[in-house]
ZAZA-585044 format. One record per atom (N, C-alpha, C): x, y negated, z. Coordinates in steps of 0.02 Angstrom, whole numbers, padded with zeros to 5 digits, always signed. Layout:
BEGIN
XYZ ...
REM end
This chain:
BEGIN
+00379+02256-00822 +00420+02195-00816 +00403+02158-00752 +00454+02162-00717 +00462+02112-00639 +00431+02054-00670 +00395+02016-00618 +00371+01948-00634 +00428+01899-00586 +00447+01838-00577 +00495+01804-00531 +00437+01795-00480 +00458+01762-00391 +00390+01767-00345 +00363+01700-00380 +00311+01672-00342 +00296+01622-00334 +00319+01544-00291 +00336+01511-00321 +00364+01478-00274 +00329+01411-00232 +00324+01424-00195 +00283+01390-00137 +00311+01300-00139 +00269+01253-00141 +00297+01190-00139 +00319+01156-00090 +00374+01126-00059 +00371+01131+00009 +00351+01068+00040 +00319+01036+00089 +00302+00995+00135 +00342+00967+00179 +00325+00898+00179 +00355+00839+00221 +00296+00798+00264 +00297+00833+00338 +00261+00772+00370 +00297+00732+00410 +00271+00670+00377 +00318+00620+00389 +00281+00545+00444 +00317+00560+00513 +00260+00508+00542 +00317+00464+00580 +00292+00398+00548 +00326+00341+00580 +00324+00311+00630 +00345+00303+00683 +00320+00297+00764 +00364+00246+00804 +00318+00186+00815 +00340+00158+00882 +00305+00128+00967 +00335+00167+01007 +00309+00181+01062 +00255+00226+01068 +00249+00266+01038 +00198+00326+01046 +00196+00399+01083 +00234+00376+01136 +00263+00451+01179 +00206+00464+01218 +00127+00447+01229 +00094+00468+01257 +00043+00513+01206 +00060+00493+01149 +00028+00540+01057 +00053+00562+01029 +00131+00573+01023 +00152+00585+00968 +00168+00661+00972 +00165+00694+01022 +00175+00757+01050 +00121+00791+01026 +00056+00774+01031 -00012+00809+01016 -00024+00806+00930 +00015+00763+00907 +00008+00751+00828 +00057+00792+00804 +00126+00808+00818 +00162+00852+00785 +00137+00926+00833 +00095+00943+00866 +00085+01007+00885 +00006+01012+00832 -00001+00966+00827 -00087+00993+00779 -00058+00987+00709 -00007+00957+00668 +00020+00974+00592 +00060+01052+00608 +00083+01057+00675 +00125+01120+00655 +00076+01190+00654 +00019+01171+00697 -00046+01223+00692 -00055+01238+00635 -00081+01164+00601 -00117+01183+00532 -00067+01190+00460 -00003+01148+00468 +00019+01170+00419 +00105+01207+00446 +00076+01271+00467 +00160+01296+00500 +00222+01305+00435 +00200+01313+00373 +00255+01315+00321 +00322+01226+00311 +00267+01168+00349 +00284+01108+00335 +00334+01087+00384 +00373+01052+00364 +00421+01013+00436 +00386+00943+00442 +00417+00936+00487 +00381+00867+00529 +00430+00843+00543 +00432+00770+00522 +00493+00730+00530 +00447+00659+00574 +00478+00641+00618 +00475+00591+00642 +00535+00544+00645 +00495+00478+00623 +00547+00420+00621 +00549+00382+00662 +00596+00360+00732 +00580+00334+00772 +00603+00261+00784 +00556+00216+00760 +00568+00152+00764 +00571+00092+00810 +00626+00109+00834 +00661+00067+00887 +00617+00070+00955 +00609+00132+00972 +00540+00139+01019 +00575+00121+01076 +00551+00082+01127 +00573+00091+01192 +00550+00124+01252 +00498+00171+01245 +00493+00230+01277 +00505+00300+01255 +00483+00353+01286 +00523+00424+01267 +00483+00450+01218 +00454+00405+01154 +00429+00426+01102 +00477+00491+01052 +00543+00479+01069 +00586+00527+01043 +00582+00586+01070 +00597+00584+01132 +00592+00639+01185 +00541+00699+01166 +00482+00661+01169 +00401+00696+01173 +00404+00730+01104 +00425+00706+01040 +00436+00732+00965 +00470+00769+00971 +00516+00775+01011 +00563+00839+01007 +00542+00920+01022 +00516+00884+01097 +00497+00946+01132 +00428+00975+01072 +00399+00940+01026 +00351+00974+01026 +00356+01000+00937 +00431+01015+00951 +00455+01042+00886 +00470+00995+00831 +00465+00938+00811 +00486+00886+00760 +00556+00871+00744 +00595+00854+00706 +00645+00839+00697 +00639+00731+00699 +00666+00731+00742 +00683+00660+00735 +00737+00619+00708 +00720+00574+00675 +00777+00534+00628 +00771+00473+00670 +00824+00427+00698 +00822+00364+00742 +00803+00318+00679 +00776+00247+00669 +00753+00225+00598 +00774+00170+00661 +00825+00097+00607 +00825+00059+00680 +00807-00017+00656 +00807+00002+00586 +00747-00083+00569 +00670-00090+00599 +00676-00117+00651 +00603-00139+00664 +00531-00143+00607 +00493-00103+00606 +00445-00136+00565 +00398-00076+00507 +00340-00056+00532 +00325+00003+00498 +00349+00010+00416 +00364-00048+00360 +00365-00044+00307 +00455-00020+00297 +00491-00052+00355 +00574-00034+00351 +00567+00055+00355 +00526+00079+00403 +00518+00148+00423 +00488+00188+00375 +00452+00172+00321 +00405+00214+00282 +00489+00203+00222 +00504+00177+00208 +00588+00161+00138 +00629+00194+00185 +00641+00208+00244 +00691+00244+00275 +00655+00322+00269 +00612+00346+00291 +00580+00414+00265 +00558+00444+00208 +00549+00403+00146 +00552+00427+00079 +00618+00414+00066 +00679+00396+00047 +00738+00385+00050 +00790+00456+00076 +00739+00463+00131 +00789+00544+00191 +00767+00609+00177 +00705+00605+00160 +00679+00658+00168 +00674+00689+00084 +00689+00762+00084 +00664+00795+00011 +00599+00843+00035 +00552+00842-00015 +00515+00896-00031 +00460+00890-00091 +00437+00925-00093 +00377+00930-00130 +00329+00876-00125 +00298+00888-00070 +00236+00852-00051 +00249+00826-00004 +00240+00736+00006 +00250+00703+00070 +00165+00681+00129 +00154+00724+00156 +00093+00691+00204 +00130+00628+00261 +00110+00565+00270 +00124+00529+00314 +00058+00496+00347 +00086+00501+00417 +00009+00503+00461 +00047+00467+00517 -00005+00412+00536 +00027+00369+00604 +00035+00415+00653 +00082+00415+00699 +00100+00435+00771 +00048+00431+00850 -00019+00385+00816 -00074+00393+00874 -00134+00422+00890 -00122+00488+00850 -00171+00520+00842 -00233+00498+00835 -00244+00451+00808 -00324+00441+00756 -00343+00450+00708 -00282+00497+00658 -00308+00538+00620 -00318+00617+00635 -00351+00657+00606 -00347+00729+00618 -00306+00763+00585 -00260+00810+00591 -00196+00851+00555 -00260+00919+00531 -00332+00914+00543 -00384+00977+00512 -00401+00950+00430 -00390+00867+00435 -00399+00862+00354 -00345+00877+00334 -00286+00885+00345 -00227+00891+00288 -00221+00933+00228 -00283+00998+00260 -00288+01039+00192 -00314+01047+00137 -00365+00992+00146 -00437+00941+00127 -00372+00896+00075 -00341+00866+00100 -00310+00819+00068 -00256+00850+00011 -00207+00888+00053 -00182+00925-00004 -00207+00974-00068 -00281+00992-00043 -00301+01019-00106 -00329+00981-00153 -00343+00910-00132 -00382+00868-00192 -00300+00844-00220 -00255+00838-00187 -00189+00798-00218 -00186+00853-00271 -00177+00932-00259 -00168+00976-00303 -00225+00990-00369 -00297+00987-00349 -00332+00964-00400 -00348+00927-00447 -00328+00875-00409 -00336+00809-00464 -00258+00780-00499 -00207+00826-00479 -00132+00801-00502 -00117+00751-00489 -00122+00712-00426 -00142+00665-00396 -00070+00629-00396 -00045+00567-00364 +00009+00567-00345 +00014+00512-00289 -00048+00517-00252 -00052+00463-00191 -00142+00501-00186 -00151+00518-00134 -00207+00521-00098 -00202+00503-00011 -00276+00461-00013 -00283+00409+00039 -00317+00448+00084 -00320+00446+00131 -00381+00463+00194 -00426+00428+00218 -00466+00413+00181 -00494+00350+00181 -00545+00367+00268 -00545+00322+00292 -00566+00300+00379 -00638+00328+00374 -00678+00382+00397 -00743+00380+00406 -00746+00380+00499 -00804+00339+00521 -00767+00351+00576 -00852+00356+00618 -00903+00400+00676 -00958+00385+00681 -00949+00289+00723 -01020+00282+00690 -01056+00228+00720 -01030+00184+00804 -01045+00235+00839 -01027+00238+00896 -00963+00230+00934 -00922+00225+00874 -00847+00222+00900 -00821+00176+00867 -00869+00152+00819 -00831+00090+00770 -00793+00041+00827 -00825+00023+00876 -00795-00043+00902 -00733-00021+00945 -00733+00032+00974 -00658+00076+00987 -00611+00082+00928 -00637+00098+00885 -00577+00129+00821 -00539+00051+00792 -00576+00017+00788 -00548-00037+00762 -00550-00106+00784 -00480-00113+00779 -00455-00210+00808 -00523-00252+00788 -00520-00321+00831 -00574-00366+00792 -00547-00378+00722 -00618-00393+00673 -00585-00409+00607 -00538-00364+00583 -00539-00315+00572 -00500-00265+00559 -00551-00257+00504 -00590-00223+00514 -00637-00214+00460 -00664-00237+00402 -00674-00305+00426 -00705-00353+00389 -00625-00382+00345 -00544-00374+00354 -00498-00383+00326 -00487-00324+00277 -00508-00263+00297 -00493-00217+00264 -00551-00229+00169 -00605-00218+00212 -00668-00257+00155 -00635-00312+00124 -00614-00371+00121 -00593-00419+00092 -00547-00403+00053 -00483-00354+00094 -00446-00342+00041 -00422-00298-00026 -00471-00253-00015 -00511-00207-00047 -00552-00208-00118 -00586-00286-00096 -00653-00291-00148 -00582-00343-00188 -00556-00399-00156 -00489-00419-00203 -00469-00366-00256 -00426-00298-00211 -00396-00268-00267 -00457-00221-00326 -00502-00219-00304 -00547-00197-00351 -00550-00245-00429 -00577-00319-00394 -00549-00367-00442 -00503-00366-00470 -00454-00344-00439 -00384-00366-00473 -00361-00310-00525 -00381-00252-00508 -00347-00201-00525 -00405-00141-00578 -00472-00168-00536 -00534-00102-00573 -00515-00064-00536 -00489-00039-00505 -00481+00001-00444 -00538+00026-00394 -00570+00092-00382 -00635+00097-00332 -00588+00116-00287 -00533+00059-00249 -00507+00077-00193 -00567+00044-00122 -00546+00084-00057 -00622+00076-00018 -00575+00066+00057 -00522+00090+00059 -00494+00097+00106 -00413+00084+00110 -00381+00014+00100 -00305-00018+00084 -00277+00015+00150 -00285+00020+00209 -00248+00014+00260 -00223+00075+00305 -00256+00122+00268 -00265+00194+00289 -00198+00205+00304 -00160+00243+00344 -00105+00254+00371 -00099+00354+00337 -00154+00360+00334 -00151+00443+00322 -00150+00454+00245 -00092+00485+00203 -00083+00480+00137 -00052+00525+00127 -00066+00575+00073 -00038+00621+00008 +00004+00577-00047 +00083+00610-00041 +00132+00589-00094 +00133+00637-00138 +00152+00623-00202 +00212+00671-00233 +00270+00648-00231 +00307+00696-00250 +00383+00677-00223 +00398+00618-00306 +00369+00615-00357 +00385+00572-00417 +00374+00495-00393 +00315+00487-00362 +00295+00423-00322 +00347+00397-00265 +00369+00440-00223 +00413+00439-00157 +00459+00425-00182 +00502+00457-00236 +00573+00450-00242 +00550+00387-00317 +00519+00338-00332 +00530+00307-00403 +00487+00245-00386 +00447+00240-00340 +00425+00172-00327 +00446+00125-00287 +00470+00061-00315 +00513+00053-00255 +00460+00013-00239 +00486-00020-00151 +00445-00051-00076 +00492-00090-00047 +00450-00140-00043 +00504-00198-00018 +00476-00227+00051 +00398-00231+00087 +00360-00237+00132 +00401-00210+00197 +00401-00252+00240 +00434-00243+00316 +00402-00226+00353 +00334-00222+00351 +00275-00219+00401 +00230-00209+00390 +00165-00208+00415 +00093-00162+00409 +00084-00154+00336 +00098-00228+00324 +00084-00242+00242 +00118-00182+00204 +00135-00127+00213 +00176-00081+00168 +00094-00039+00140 +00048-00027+00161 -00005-00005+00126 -00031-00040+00085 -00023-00107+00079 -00051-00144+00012 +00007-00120-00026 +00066-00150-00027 +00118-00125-00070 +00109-00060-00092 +00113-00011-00086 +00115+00058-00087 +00051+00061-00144 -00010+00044-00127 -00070+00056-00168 -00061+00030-00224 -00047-00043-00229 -00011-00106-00275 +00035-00070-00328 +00072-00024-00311 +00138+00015-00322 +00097+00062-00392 +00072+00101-00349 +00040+00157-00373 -00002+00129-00422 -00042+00080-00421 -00090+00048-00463 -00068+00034-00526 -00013+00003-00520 +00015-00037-00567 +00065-00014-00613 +00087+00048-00590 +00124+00067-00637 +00117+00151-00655 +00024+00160-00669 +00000+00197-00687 -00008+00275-00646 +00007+00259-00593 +00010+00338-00540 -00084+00344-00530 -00064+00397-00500 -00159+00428-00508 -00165+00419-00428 -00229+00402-00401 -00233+00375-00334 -00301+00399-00322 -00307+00434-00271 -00368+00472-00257 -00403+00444-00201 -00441+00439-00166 -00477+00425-00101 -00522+00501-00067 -00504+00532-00012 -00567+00572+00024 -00561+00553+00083 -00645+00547+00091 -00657+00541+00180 -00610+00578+00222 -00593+00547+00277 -00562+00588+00307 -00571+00554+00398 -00604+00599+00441 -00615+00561+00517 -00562+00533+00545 -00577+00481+00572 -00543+00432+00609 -00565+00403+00664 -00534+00405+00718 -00539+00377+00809 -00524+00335+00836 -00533+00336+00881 -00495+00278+00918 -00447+00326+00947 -00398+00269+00992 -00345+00273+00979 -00342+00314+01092 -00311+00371+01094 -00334+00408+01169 -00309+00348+01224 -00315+00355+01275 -00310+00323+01335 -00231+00305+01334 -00204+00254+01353 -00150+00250+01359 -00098+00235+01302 -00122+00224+01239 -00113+00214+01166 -00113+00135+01161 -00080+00112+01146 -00101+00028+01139 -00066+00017+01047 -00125-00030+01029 -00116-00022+00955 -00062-00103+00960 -00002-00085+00914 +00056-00151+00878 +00035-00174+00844 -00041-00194+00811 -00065-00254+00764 -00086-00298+00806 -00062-00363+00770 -00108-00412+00813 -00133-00440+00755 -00210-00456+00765 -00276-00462+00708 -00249-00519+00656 -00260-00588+00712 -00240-00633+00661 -00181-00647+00627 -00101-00657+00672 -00048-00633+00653 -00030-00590+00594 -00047-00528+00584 -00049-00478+00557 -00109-00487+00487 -00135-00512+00499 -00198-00539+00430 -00165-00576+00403 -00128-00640+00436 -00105-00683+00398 -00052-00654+00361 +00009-00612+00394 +00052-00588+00344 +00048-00539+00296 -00040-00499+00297 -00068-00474+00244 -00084-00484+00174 -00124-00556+00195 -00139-00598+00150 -00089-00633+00103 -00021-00659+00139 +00021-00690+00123 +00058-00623+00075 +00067-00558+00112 +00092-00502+00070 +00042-00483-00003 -00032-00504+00033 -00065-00487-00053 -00050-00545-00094 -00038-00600-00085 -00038-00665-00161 +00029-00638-00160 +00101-00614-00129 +00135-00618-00152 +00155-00535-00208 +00123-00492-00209 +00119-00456-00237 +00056-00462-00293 +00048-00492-00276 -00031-00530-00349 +00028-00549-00372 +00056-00595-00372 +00121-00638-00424 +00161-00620-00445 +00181-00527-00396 +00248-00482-00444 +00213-00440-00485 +00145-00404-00484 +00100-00372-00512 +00052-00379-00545 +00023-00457-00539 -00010-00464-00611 +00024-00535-00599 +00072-00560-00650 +00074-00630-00655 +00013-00666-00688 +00005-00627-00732 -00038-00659-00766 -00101-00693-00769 -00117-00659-00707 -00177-00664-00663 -00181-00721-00625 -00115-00721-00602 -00096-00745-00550 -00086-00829-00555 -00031-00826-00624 -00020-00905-00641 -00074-00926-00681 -00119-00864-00711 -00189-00904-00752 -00220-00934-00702 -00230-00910-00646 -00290-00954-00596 -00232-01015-00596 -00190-01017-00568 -00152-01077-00558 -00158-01120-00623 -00162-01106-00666 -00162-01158-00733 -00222-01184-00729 -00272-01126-00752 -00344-01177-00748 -00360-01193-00685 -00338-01200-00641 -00341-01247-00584 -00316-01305-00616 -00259-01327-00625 -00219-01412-00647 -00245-01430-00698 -00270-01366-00747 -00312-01396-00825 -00375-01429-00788 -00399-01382-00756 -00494-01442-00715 -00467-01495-00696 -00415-01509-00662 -00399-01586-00633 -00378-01612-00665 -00343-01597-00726 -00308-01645-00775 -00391-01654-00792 -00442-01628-00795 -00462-01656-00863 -00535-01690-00792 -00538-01692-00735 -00565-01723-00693 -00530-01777-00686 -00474-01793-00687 -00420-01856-00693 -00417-01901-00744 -00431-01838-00816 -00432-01888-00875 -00495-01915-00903 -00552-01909-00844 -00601-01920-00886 -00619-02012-00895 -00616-02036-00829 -00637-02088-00850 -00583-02130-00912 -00504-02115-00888 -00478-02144-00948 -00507-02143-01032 -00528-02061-01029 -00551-02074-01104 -00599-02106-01120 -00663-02109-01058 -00703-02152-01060 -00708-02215-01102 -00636-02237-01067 -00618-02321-01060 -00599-02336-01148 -00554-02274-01168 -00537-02267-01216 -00590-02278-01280 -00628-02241-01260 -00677-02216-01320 -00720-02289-01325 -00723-02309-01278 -00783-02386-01269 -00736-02447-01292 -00677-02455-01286 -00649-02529-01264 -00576-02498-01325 -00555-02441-01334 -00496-02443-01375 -00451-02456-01317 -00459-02450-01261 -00385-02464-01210 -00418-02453-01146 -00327-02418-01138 -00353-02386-01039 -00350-02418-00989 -00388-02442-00956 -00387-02493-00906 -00374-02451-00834 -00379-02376-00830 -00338-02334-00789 -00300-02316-00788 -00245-02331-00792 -00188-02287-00829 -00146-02251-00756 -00165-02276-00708 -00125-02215-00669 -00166-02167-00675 -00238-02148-00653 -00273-02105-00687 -00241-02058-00754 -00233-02082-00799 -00215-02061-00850 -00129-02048-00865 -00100-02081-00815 -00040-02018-00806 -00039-01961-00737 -00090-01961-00720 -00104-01910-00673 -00132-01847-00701 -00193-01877-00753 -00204-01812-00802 -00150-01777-00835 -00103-01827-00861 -00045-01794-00920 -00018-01759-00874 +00009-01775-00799 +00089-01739-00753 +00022-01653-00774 -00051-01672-00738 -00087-01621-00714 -00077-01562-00782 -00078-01597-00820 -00077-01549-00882 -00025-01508-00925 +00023-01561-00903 +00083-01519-00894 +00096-01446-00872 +00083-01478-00795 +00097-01407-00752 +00034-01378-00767 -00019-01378-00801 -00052-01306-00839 -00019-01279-00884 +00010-01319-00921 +00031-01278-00985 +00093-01235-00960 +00129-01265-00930 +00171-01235-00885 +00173-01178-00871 +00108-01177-00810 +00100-01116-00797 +00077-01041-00845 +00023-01091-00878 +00005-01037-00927 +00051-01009-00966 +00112-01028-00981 +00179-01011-01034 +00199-00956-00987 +00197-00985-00917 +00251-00926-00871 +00189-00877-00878 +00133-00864-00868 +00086-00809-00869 +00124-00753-00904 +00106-00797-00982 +00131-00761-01044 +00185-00717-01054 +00246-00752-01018 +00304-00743-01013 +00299-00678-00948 +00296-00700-00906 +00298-00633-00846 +00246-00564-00846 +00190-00583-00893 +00155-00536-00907 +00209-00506-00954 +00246-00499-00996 +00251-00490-01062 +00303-00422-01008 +00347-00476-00983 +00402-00432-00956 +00402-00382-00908 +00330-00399-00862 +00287-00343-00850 +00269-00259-00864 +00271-00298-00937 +00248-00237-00963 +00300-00176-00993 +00354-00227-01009 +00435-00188-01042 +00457-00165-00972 +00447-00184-00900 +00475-00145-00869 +00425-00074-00840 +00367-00098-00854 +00319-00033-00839 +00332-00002-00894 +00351-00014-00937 +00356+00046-00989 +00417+00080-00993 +00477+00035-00965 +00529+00074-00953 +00533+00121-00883 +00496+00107-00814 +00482+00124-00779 +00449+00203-00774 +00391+00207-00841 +00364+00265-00864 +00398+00295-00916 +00466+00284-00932 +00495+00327-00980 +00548+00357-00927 +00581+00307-00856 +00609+00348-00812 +00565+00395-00790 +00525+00404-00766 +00476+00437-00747 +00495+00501-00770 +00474+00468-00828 +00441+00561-00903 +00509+00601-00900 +00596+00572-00896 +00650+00593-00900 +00670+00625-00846 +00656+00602-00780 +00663+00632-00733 +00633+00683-00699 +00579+00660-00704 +00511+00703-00653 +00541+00765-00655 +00535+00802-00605 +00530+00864-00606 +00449+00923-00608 +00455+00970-00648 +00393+01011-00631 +00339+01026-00565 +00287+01013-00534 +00252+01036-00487 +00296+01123-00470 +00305+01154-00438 +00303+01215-00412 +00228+01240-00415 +00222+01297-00443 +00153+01342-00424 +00155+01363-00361 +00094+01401-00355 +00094+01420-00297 +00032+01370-00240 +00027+01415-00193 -00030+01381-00139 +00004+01341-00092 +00009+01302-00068 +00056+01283-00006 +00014+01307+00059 -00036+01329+00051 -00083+01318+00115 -00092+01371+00146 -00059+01432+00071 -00037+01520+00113 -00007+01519+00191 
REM end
């Protein structure tokens, strides 16, 4: 009895690029080395040098992407592209295309459905590889989602990542900009996908490469992107700190009134003591909305994981790395 072949899963490298025509040539010639079964798609975001040009010649298929903004470019390439397995890797060569096989076999081991590349990078190059405060933002935001989530995430910002195509095509992303790696992890976290981390080397960025973050700029709309995804992803979390915040001041507000109360039978503060009541209000307030947005939270993650279970399609067997 004939057996049917094996069917091989197929690959999407997917690299989002703007202004990178002095790298982006050496990055789609080192994925097509190591993984020649995979296509390489480049998305070219509104580049104004021959970042297109250089992708071409060096075998890539280019898609023009014309919303400004790495997070518009990462929803325009899961959206276009079909396959199996999505690798997406920045366009400036500071990652290596020698881990990809490293990466795809832990995605395949562990049934993964997001693996990170997490930044190892030597000593000696730290202050090349990374913006000021880059580091010390990455750490901050990190040990947050650990808090937030129980998560041993180590590395939010990593640009180098293992999809499955169930994650790519079912999570949605709403982030315009750098901030699309908090989202994305946030994504995955929260509505039960499996999220892996392996070392993986990281550089600075070659001669002639100029990095589009700017530290503080770009922190701030990080930060501003993590509380606002704290508030779509855990409300609960989110409006509880806010409550017992107004509950301590209501009851820092109401103290001397009761004071007055408890001694004399009458409040001789009484703006005090409608400052506690407004304050206490808006705790209870908030704490109701907790309740409430947690609740609904959870009916849409659960409907979210029954689309899932209906749709998904099977893994393909097979090696991809034949």
């Amino acid at each position: 009895m004939e057996h049917p072949p094996l069917l091989i899963p197929s690959i999407a490298v997917l690299i989002p690029c703007h202004n990178e025509e002095s790298t982006v040539s050496k990055v789609v010639s080192d994925f097509r080395r190591v993984l020649p079964q995979a296509k390489i798609w480049v998305f070219d975001n509104v580049s104004t040098d021959r970042t297109a040009e250089a992708a071409l010649a060096a075998g890539a298929t280019v898609v023009p992407s014309r919303e400004k903004g790495k997070g518009n470019a990462v929803r325009h390439m899961f959206s276009a592209v079909e396959a199996d397995i999505f690798i997406m890797v920045d366009g400036d060569s500071t990652y290596s295309a020698d881990s990809a096989p490293a990466l795809i076999q832990a995605f395949q081991d562990a049934s993964a459905d997001m693996v990170v590349g997490r930044r190892c990078t030597p000593q000696e190059e730290l202050a090349h590889a990374y913006r000021p405060m880059h580091r010390l933002g990455n750490d901050f935001v990190c040990w947050l989602i650990r808090k937030t989530f129980d998560a041993p995430i180590r590395d939010i910002f990593s640009g180098y990542r293992v999809f499955s195509r169930e994650f790519v095509k079912s999570a949605p992303l709403y982030a315009r900009g750098f901030e699309i790696e908090i989202e994305m992890t946030f994504q995955a976290l929260s509505k039960g996908f499996r999220v892996l981390e392996i070392d993986t080397p990281y550089g600075s960025r070659p001669e002639g490469s100029v990095s589009k973050l700017d530290t503080y700029r770009d922190g701030l709309l990080v930060l501003r992107a993590f509380g606002s995804i704290c508030r779509d992803y855990r409300p609960g979390l989110f409006f509880g700190i806010i409550a017992v915040f107004f509950i301590l001041l209501s009851l820092a507000a109401g103290a001397a009134p009761i004071i007055d109360y408890m001694e004399y039978r009458y409040v001789y503060r009484l703006p005090l003591a409608v400052l506690a009541t407004g304050l206490a209000i808006f705790g209870a307030l908030s704490l109701c909305i907790s309740f409430i947005l947690e609740t609904q939270l959870r009916y849409h993650n659960e409907l979210h994981s029954l689309i899932r279970r209906n749709s998904s399609r099977p893994r393909k067997p097979g090696n991809p790395l034949e």
